[in-house]
Steps between C-alpha positions, in 0.01 A plus 500: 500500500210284369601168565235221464229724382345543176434889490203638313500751223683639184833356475597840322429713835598239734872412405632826544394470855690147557852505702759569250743248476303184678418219277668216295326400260170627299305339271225703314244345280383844376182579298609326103282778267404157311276817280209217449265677259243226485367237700603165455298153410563159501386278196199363698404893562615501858645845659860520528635634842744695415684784672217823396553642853533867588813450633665418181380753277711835355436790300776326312894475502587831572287425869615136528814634484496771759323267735749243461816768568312643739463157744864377390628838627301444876650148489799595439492733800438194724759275370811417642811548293540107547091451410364324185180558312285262285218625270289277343313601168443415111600596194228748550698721725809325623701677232417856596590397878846378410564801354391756748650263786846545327453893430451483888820364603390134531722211396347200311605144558283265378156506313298159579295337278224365678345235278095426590416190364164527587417832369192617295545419161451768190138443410511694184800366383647783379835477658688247719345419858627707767655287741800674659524780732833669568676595810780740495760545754715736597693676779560857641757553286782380276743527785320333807525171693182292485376167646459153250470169674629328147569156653145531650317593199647150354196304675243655236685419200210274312727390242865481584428392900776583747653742212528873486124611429416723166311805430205298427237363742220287456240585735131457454283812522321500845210263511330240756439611823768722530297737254364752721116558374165721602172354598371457115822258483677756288901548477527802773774627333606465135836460536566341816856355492566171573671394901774288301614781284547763824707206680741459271568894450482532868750201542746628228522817627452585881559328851275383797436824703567734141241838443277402173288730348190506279357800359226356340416183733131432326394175700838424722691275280836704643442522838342165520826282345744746727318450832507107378885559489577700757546825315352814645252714248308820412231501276354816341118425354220763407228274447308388801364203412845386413655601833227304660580216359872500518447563873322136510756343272791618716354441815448114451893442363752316756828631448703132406752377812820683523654182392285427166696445191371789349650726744815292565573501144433891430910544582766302448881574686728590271803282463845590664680689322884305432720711363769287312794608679338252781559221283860527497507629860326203629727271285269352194697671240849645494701750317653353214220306404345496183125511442315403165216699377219265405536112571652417172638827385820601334547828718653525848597715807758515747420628881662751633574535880261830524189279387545590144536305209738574172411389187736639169561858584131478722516566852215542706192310700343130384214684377694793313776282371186266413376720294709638266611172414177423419442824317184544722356863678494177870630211597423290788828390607382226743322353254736461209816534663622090592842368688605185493449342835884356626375175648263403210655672167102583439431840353279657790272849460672756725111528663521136671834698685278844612234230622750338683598786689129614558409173664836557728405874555186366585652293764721773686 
């Protein structure tokens, strides 16, 4: 296994030759076959540098495509059946990879907008400034387990704080000194990702001491951000001068203290489960007793001494009986389920009870 080591060559000949069945999580920022035909100028008749590099050009689809099911097939070989994969593109190619990544098997969750606010503007003006980038993931397959840290993910949410966080990120494209450049003071690669977009894919989807892969590492953004939080890494690079200086990069990062907020946060312990029969067992509720669904609505229940409630001719669970009353495909039945408290005559939420007990299970 390659742990901690970027490993130089084709990705297309190397993956193949990776343990089966070893990492958790990829992401791939693969060549985009952006098919620039011309150079491009600024107004004052400055150069444009774009992305015109070898590595991103192709006969034409027919190539782009076999390339691209050709890699997704040797990453596929590597992932677990628990693993997750991210691939960043444009609407250049990110179409074409959606599509071959579900011929393959692959199950998508989530496509992310990733909105550059500083990005290069259309100098021509003949269509609208290209300012997003897209980032699709997906996991082995429609039936496997995968990891999301959703409660940790709520921390980067720049315009709802503290709530659930969207499909769409505002992150700047990579600039200052974290730009990587060569001795003329040019970018050293043209599409180095920025450190802030890798932490929060790496944070959403893996855990401190998890396998992360990158099949096209460039200049070490990957490896870099999961050595920072104590993720292990393989890289897979072709191009020298970029190994070299990913090398560099990843050899001056400190992995953050075991107890940084970053790596506390990345899971969060799920809460007891309480099934309702507790409630009665314990002695909060009773059979007999009548529950109301909705703090000031018409329609009611009545417990029954097996934990169920009847409503009409409805028998079944809080969240089933829930439900169909509501004419709804779920129903929460902690949450809209209240009894009215004996010693108060106040219309509770049957959560404050399953609380209750979890604070006393807690205690035991």
């Amino acid at each position: 296994m390659f742990q901690n080591r970027i490993i130089q060559g084709d990705a297309l000949s190397i993956l193949p030759a990776l343990d089966e069945n070893s990492v958790d999580v990829v992401f791939a920022d693969p060549p985009y076959n952006l098919q620039l035909q011309h150079e491009l100028w600024r107004p004052n008749m400055t150069l444009v540098d774009a992305v015109n590099d070898a590595w991103d050009q192709f006969d034409g689809f027919d190539a782009y495509d076999h390339f691209t099911r050709v890699w997704l097939t040797g990453v596929r070989h590597v992932m677990k059946d628990t693993a997750t994969i991210w691939i960043s593109g444009t609407y250049h190619n990110i179409f074409r990879v959606g599509t071959i990544l579900q011929d393959l098997g692959f199950w998508l969750l989530n496509t992310v907008t990733w909105f550059k606010p500083n990005a290069m503007p259309n100098f021509r003006g003949t269509r609208f400034k290209n300012d997003v980038e897209f980032v699709i993931w997906a996991k082995y397959s429609e039936q496997s387990a995968y990891t999301f840290n959703h409660h940790a993910m709520k921390q980067f949410n720049d315009f709802f704080p503290g709530k659930q966080l969207g499909c769409v990120w505002t992150i700047p494209v990579c600039g200052g000194t974290e730009r990587l450049r060569n001795t003329d003071g040019q970018k050293l690669h043209s599409t180095q990702k920025p450190e802030e977009l890798l932490q929060r894919i790496l944070i959403a989807s893996s855990q401190p001491g998890d396998v992360v892969l990158d099949p096209f590492m460039g200049t070490g953004t990957t490896a870099a951000v999961a050595k920072r939080l104590r993720r292990r890494w393989i890289g897979i690079e072709r191009d020298e001068t970029y190994v070299t200086a990913a090398r560099q990069r990843i050899a001056a990062v400190d992995p953050l203290p075991a107890a940084h907020p970053l790596l506390k946060t990345a899971s969060r312990e799920k809460p007891r489960r309480v099934p309702f029969l507790t409630l009665l067992e314990r002695g909060y509720l009773h059979p007999g007793q009548r529950l109301r669904l909705g703090r000031t609505g018409q329609r009611t229940a009545v417990i029954l001494e097996d934990g169920r409630i009847q409503s009409g001719d409805v028998t079944g669970s809080i969240h089933r009986v829930g439900a169909h009353l509501k004419n709804a495909p779920s129903c929460n039945g902690w949450m809209h389920w209240y009894y009215r408290d004996e010693d108060t005559g106040e219309l509770m939420m049957l959560d404050t009870l399953r609380e209750k007990v979890r604070q006393t299970l807690r205690g035991e």
